[in-house]
SEDRENDREN-95422 format. One line per 2 residues: number of its first residue (from 0); their letters; for each residue x, y, z of C-alpha. Coordinates in steps of 0.5 Angstrom, whole numbers, padded with zeros to 4 digits. Example, Ala and Ser with C-alpha at 12.3 -4.5 7.8 and 13.67 -1.06 7.14 Angstrom:
0> as> 0025/-0009/0016  0027/-0002/0014;
% end
This chain:
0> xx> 0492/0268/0568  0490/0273/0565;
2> xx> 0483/0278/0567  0477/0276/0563;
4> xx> 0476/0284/0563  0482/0286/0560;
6> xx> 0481/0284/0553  0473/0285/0554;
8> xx> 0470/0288/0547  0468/0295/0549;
10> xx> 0459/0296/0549  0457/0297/0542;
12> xx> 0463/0293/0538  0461/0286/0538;
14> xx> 0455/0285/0533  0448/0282/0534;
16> xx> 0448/0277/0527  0451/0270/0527;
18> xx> 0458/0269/0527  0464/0266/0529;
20> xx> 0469/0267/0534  0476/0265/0537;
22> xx> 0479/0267/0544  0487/0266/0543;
24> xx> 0492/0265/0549  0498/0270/0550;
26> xx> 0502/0267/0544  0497/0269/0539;
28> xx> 0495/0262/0539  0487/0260/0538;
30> xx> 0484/0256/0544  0477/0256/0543;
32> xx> 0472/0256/0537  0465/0257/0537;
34> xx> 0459/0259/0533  0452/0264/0535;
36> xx> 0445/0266/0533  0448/0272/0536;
38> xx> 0455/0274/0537  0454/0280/0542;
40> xx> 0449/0275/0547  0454/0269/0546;
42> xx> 0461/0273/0548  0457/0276/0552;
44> xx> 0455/0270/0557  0463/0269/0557;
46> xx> 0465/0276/0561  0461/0276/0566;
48> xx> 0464/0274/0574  0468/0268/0573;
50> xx> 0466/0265/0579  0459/0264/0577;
52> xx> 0462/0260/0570  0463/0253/0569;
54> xx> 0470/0250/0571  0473/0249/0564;
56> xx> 0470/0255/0562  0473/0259/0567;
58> xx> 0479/0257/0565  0478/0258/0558;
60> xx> 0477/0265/0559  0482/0266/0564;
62> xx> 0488/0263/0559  0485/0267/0554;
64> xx> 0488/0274/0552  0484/0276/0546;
66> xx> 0477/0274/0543  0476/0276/0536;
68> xx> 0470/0273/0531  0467/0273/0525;
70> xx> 0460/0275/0522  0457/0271/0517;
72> xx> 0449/0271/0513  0447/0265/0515;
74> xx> 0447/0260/0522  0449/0254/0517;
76> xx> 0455/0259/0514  0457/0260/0521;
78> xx> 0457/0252/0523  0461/0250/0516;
80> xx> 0466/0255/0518  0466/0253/0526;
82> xx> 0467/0246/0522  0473/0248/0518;
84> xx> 0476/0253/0524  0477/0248/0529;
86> xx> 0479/0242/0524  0485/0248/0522;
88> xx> 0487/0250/0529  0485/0244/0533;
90> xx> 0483/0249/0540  0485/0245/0546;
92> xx> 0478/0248/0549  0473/0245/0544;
94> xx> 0470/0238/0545  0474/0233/0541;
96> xx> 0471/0227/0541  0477/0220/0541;
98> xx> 0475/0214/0538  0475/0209/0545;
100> xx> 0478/0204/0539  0480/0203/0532;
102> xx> 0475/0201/0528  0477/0198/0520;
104> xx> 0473/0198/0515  0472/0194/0509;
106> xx> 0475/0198/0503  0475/0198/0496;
108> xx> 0480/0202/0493  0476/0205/0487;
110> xx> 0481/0210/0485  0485/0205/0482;
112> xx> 0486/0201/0475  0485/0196/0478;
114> xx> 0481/0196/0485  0483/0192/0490;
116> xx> 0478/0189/0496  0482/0190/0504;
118> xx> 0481/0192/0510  0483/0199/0512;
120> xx> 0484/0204/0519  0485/0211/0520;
122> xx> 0483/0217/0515  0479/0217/0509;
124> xx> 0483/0217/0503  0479/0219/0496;
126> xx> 0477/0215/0491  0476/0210/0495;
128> xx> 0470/0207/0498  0468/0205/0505;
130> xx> 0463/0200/0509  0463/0199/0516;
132> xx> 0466/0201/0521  0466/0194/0523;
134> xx> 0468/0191/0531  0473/0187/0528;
136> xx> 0478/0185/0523  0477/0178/0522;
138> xx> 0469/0180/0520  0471/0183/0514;
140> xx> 0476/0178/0512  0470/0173/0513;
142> xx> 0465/0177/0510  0470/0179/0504;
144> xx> 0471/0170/0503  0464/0169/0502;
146> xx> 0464/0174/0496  0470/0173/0493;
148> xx> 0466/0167/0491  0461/0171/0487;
150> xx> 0465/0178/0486  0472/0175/0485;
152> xx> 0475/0181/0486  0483/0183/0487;
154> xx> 0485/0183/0494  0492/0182/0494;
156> xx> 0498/0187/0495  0501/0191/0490;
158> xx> 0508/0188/0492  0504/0180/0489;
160> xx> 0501/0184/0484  0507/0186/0481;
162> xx> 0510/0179/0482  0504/0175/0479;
164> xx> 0504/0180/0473  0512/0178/0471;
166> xx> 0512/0171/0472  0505/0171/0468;
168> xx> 0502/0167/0474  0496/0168/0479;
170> xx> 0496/0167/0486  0493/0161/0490;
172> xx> 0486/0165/0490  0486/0165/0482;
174> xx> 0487/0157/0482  0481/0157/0486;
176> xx> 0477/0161/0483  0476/0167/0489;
178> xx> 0480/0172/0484  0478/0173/0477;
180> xx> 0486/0174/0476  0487/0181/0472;
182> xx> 0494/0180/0473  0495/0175/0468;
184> xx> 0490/0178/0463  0485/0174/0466;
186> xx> 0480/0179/0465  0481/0186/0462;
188> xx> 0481/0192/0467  0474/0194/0464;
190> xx> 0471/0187/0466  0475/0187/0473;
192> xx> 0472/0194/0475  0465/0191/0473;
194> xx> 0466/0186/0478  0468/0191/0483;
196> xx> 0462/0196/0482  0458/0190/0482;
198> xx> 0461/0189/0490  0460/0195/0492;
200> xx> 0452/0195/0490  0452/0189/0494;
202> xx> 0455/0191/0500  0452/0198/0501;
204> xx> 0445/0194/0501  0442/0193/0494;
206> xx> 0442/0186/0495  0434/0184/0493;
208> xx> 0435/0185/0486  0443/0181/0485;
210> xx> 0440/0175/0489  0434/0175/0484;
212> xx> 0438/0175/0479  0443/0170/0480;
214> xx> 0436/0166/0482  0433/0167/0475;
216> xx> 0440/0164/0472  0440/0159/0476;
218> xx> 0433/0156/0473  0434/0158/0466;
220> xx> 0440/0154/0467  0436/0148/0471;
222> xx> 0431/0148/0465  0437/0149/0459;
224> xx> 0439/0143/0463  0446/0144/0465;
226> xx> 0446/0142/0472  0453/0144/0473;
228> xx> 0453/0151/0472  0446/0152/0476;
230> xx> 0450/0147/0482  0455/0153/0481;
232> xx> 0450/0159/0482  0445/0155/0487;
234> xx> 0452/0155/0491  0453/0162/0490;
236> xx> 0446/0164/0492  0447/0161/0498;
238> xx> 0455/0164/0500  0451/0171/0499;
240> xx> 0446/0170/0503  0450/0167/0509;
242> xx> 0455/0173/0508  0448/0178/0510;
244> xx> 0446/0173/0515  0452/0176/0518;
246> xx> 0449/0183/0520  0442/0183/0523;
248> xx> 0437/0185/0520  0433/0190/0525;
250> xx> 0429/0195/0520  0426/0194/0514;
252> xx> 0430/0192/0507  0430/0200/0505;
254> xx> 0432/0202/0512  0439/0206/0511;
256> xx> 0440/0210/0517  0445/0212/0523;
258> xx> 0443/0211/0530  0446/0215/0535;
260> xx> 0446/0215/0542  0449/0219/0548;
262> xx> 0452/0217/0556  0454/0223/0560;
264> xx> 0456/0225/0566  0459/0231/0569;
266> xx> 0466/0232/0567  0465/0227/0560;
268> xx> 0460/0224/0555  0459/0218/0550;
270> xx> 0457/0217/0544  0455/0210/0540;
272> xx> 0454/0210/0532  0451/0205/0529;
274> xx> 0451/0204/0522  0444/0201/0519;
276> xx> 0444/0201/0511  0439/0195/0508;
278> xx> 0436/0195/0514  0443/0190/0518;
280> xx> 0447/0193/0523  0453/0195/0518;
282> xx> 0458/0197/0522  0458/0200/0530;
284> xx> 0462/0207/0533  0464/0210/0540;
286> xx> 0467/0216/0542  0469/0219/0549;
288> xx> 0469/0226/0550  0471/0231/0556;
290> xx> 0466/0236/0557  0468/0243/0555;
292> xx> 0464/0249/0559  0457/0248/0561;
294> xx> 0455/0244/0554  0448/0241/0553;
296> xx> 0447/0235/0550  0444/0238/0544;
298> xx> 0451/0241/0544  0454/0235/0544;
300> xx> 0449/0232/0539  0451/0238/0534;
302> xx> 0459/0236/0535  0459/0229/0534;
304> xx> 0455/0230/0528  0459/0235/0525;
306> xx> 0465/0230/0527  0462/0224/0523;
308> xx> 0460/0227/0517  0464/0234/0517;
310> xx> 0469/0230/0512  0463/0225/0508;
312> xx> 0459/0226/0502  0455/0223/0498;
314> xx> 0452/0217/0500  0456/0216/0506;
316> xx> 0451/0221/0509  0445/0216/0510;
318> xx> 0438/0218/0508  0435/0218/0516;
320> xx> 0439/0221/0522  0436/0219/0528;
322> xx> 0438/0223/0535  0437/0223/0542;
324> xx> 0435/0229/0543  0436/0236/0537;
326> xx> 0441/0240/0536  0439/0247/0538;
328> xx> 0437/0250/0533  0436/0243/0528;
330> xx> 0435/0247/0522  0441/0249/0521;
332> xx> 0445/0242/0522  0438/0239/0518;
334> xx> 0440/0244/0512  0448/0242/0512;
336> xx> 0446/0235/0512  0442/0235/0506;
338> xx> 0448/0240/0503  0453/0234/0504;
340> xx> 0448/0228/0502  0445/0232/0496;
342> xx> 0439/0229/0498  0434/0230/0503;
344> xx> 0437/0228/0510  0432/0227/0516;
346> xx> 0434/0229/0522  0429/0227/0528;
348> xx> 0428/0223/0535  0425/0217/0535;
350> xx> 0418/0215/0538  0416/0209/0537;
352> xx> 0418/0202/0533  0423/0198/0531;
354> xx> 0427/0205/0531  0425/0206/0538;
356> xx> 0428/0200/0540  0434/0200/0537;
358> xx> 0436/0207/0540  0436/0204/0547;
360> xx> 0440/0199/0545  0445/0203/0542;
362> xx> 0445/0208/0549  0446/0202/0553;
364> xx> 0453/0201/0548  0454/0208/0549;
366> xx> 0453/0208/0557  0458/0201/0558;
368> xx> 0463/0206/0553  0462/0211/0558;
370> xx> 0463/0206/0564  0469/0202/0561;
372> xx> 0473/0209/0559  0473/0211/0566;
374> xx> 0477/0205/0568  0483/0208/0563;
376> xx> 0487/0212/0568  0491/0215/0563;
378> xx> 0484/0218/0559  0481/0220/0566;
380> xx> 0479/0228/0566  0480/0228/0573;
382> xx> 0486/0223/0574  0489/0228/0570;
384> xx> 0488/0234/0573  0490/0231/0580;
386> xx> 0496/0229/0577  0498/0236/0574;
388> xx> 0496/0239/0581  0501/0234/0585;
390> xx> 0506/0236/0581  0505/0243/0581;
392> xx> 0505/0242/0590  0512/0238/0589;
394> xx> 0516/0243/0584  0513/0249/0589;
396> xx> 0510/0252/0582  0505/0258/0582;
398> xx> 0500/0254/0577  0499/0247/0574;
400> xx> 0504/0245/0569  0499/0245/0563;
402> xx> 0504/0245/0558  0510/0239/0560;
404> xx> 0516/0238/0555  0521/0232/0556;
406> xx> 0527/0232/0554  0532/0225/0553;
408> xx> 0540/0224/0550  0541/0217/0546;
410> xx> 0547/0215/0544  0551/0208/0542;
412> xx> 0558/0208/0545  0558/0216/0543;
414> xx> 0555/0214/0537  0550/0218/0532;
416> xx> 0548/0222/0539  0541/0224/0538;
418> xx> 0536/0227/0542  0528/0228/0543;
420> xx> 0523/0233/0546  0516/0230/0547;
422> xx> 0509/0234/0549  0504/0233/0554;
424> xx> 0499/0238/0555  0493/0237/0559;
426> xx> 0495/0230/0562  0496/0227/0554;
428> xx> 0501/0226/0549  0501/0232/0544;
430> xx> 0505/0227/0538  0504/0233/0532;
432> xx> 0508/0237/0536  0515/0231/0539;
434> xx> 0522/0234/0535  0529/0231/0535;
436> xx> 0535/0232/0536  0542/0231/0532;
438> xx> 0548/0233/0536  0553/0235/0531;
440> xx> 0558/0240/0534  0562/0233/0538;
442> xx> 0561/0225/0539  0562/0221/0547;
444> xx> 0559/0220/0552  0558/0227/0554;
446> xx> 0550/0227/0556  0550/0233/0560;
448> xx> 0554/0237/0555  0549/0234/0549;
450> xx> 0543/0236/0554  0546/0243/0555;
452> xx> 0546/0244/0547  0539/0241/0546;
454> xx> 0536/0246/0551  0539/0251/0548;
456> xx> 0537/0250/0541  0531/0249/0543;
458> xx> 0529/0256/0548  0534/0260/0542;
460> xx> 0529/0258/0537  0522/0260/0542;
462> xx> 0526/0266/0543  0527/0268/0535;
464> xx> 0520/0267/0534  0518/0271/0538;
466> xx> 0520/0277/0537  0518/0276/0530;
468> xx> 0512/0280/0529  0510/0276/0522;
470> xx> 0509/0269/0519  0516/0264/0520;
472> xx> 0521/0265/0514  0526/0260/0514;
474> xx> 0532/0263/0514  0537/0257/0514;
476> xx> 0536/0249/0514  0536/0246/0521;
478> xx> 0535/0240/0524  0531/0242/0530;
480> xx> 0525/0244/0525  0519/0240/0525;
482> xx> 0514/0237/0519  0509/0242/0521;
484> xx> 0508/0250/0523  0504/0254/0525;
486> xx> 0504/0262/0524  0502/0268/0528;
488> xx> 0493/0268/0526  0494/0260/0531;
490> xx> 0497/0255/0526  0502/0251/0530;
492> xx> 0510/0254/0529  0517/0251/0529;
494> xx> 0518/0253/0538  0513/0258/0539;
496> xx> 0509/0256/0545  0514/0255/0551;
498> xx> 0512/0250/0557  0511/0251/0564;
500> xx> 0515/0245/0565  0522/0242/0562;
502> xx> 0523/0234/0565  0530/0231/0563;
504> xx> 0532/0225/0563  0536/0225/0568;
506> xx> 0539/0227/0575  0542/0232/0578;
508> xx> 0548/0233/0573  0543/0234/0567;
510> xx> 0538/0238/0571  0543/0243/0573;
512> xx> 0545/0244/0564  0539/0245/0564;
514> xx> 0538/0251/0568  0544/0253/0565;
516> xx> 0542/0254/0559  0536/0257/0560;
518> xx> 0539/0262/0565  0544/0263/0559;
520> xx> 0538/0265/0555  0534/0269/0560;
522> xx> 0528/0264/0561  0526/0265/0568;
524> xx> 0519/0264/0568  0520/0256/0565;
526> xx> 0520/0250/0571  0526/0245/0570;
528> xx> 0526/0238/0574  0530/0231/0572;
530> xx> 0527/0225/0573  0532/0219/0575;
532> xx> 0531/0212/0572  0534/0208/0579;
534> xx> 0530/0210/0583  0525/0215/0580;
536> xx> 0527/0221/0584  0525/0228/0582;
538> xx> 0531/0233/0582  0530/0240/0582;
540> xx> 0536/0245/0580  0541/0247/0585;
542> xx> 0538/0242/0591  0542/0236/0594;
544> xx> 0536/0232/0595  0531/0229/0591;
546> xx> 0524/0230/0592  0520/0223/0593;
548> xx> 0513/0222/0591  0510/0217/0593;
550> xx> 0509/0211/0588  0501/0211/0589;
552> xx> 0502/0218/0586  0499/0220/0580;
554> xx> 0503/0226/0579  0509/0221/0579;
556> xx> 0506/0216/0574  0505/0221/0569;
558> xx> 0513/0224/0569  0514/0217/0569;
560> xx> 0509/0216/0562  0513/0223/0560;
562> xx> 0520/0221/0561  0518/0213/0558;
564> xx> 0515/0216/0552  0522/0221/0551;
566> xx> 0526/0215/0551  0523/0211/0547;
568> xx> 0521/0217/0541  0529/0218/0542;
570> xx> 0531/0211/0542  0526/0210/0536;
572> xx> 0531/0215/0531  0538/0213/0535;
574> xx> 0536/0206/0532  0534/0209/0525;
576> xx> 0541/0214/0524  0545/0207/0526;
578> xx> 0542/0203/0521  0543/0207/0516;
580> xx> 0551/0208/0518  0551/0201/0518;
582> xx> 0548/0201/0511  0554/0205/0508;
584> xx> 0558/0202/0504  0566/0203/0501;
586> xx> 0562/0209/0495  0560/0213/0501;
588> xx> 0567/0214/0503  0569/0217/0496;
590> xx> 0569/0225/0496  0564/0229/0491;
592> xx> 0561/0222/0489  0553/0223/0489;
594> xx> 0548/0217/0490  0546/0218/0482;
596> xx> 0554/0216/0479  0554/0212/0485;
598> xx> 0548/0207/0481  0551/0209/0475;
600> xx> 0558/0205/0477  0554/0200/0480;
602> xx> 0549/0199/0474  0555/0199/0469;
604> xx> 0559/0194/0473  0554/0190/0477;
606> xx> 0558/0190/0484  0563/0194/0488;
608> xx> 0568/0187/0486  0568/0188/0479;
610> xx> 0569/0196/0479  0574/0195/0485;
612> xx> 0578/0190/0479  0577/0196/0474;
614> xx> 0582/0200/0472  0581/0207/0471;
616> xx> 0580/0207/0464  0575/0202/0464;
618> xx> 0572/0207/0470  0572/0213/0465;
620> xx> 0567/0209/0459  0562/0210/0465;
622> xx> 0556/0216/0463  0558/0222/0467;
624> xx> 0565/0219/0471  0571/0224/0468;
626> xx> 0578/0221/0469  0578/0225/0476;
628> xx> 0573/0223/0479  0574/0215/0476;
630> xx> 0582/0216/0479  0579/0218/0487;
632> xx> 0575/0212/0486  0579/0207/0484;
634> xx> 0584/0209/0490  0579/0209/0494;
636> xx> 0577/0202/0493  0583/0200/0493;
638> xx> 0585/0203/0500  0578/0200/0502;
640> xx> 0580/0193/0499  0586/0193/0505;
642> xx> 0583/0197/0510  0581/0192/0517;
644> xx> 0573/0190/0516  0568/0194/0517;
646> xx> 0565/0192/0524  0557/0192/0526;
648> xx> 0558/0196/0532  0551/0194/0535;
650> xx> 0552/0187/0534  0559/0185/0533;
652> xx> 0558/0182/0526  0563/0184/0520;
654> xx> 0560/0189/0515  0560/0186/0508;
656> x> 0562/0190/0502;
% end
């Protein structure tokens, strides 16, 4: 751990204006993002004696190496650039909330030609438009029914679009009337968007003036006495208002607004949203968070709000922000608020009222969040840091072990050898940063060599990049580069970060390589241990007996999800690489034969017994095949034709060509 005082800024460097800052570890990764009103009175409560500090900023500090910040004009300047940092270089020290569940929404996909109604999860995508969240999926697709009858809207996949659009049929939904069938050419795309537009209005809660209408119609059609289109309108009026009936109306029609409320203890907190657009509930939101250094409940308020609506504009920021409590200063977050709505946004405490009563309807949600999350072990701070100090007592290691890689071999009867290298820090499971393996330089059934290999590409790697001094230039293609980096100013890379601990999936045999390979590198300063699936002994190199933990112990149950999650990742891309072997067929055995003359041969010939029956000159009237080329592949397939079938080797079956 490094001393706060060794890379304290010297009196008189850090200037009293607003800014930004990061504290970075020892390998020039960023930890830790924050604005101040004043740089020099924030960084300096940081470096004062360490045992007066909040525990969690006490380790901050100390896994620091280095702090660095930013002067910007303004506090609003300062929160939009915290907002951007911390969204770049995902600090592992700064409040981050998870939702305690996946809430989907209804979407409406607006950016395409012609949009599509469907519930969606996950991020954000532009061009389309989003209500909710809602606590269930079935509620949408209920809600979505009882529209469909008014707005007929596309909500089939592109997949029955493309099929109904060939055949010239619609779907069942088009036959009942619950869609207007662009497909077909029932409706033109201008006419299709209309309804889509006329959709989204209702659902974002202009629903008076649509009702109304419809209502008008409806008489003017009673008075012009056709009966039947007027049944048909009173009918939609009456699905319209059973759909609103779903969600409560608690506030005045006009009322568009986000409620949010808070329940915390000492080591985390939670949030609770809830959406109210027309005045009903539109849609409900949970966070959970680990509490990160000695931080307020007006600090907690500030980065929820920046978490929500850090990604939103326009009329996703509602009109009326209610809170708990204000942030400190409220100016600044008001002002960001009203520059990503466009409009005027209130931020304010609720006094009196229905609003009033709607809060602390939503803080009781927030405190049975909070107290549903501390029943999930996995999720739990505090079982988390006691499982990492029973492993580093077990392993006999100077600290916990806050970085833990895990490593497992996959193979199928010395088949397509794979391996996979899983990330756990804190206690949690780091998915951005899992690699995987292939073993190419021999096949069998030899774990502990392929072990020995994977170790050592892993360690060569951290050992290249660290003694580059620069952003990561790509010298040649490797198997073991991951989707993301990260460069030297705190962006992830390929190896740059070593563990504390490396766990194999394995015994004695595969520990042993292990440490092999890392003492061949030079790398002494990295904890190794195996897990063995019989019995769940832990195995430590050069020792003839296992370390046993108790089967209660939290440290033995997080190696075990450590271990499970390797085997599964490694599993996961073994099945992969076989079922592309086995989707080989008797062209991929043909040298200097690319997938493009392949789909040629194919195109002209309609199958490989065709072009098995060809001669060469029939072969040559292909575009792009020469004489050579069509002399290799018809010897090709004709030693394919009497060769023994090819045998599926995960289920016995033969493999037709």
């Amino acid at each position: 751990m490094a001393d706060p005082s060794s890379y304290r800024p010297k009196p008189g460097e850090i200037p009293d204006s607003p800014g930004v800052y990061r504290f970075r570890d020892e390998h020039r990764r960023v930890i830790y993002v924050g604005k101040a009103k004043s740089l020099r009175q924030r960084l300096s409560s940081y470096f004062q004696d360490v045992s007066g500090l909040h525990p969690r900023t006490a380790t901050m500090v100390t896994t620091a190496a280095s702090v660095e910040w930013t002067v910007v004009g303004t506090e609003v300047e300062a929160l939009q650039l915290e907002y951007s940092w911390i969204k770049e270089y995902d600090p592992r020290f700064n409040v981050k909330y998870r939702d305690d569940k996946s809430y989907p929404s209804l979407a409406v996909t607006m950016n395409e030609e012609f949009p599509r109604a469907q519930v969606m999860r996950g991020p954000k995508r532009k061009g389309v438009r989003y209500f909710g969240p809602y606590a269930h999926a079935w509620a949408i697709r209920e809600t979505v029914d009882l529209l469909l009858r008014v707005f007929p809207v596309r909500t089939c996949s592109a997949g029955v679009f493309k099929r109904a659009a060939a055949v010239g049929r619609p779907c069942l939904l088009g036959y009942i009337d619950k869609c207007s069938a662009p497909c077909t050419g029932r409706v033109t795309p201008e006419e299709h968007r209309a309804l889509a537009e006329e959709f989204c209005d209702f659902m974002a809660g202009r629903t008076g003036t649509y009702l109304r209408r419809l209502e008008q119609r409806m008489h003017e059609a009673a008075e012009e006495l056709e009966y039947e289109r007027a049944g048909r309108l009173r009918d939609d009026i009456e699905a319209l208002k059973r759909a609103l009936e779903k969600n409560a109306v608690v506030l005045a029609d006009a009322t568009d607004a986000d409620l949010f409320a808070l329940a915390e203890d000492e080591l985390e907190a939670a949030v609770q949203i809830f959406h109210v657009r027309g005045g009903r509930v539109r849609g409900q939101r949970g966070w959970v968070t680990d509490k990160v250094e000695q931080v307020t409940t007006a600090g907690l308020v500030e980065s929820a709000l920046q978490q929500l609506y850090g990604e939103e504009r326009g009329e996703s920021v509602p009109r009326e922000v209610l809170v708990p409590v204000l942030p400190e200063p409220a100016e600044p977050i008001g002002d960001w608020l009203t520059e990503r709505r466009g409009s005027r946004v209130s931020l304010r405490v609720p006094q009196r009222g229905d609003k009033k009563d709607l809060m602390i309807t939503v803080q009781r949600n927030a405190q049975q969040a909070l107290a549903l999350h501390k029943t999930k072990r996995a999720s739990d701070l505090t079982t988390r840091s006691r499982a990492l100090e029973e492993i580093a007592d077990a392993l006999a290691l100077d600290s916990a072990p806050l970085r833990i890689e895990c490593f497992d071999i996959s193979h199928l009867q010395g088949e397509d050898v794979v391996a996979s290298m899983v990330v756990f820090e804190d206690g949690l499971a780091r998915k951005s940063e899992y690699r995987r393996f292939q073993i190419k330089s021999f096949a069998g059934q030899d774990d502990v060599r392929a072990m020995h290999e994977v170790i050592s590409r892993r360690f060569r790697r951290y050992l290249r990049e660290r003694e580059k001094t620069g952003e990561w230039a790509v010298e040649e293609p490797d198997d073991d580069a991951p989707a993301s980096s990260r460069t030297d100013d705190g962006r992830p890379k390929r190896f740059a970060y070593p563990p504390q601990l490396v766990v194999v999936d394995g015994g004695q045999p595969q520990v042993a390589a292990a440490r092999r390979a890392m003492d061949e590198l030079g790398i002494d300063d990295v904890a190794v241990c195996g897990l063995a699936k019989r019995l769940e002994e832990v195995w430590l190199p050069g020792e003839d007996d296992p370390v046993i933990l108790p089967r209660s112990s939290e440290g033995l149950y997080l190696l075990q999800r450590v271990r499970d999650e390797a085997h599964r990742f490694a599993i996961r891309y073994q099945r992969g690489k076989r079922s592309q072997s086995i989707r080989r067929g008797p062209l991929d055995a043909v040298p200097g034969l690319g997938e493009t003359r392949k789909k040629a041969l194919l195109k002209h010939f309609g199958s490989v017994k065709r072009l098995r029956a060809a001669t060469v000159e029939e072969i040559c009237e292909v575009p792009g095949i020469g004489r050579t080329t069509a002399e290799t592949v018809a010897a090709a397939l004709a030693g394919d034709s009497q060769a023994t079938p090819a045998v599926n080797t995960a289920t016995g079956e033969i493999v037709e060509s």
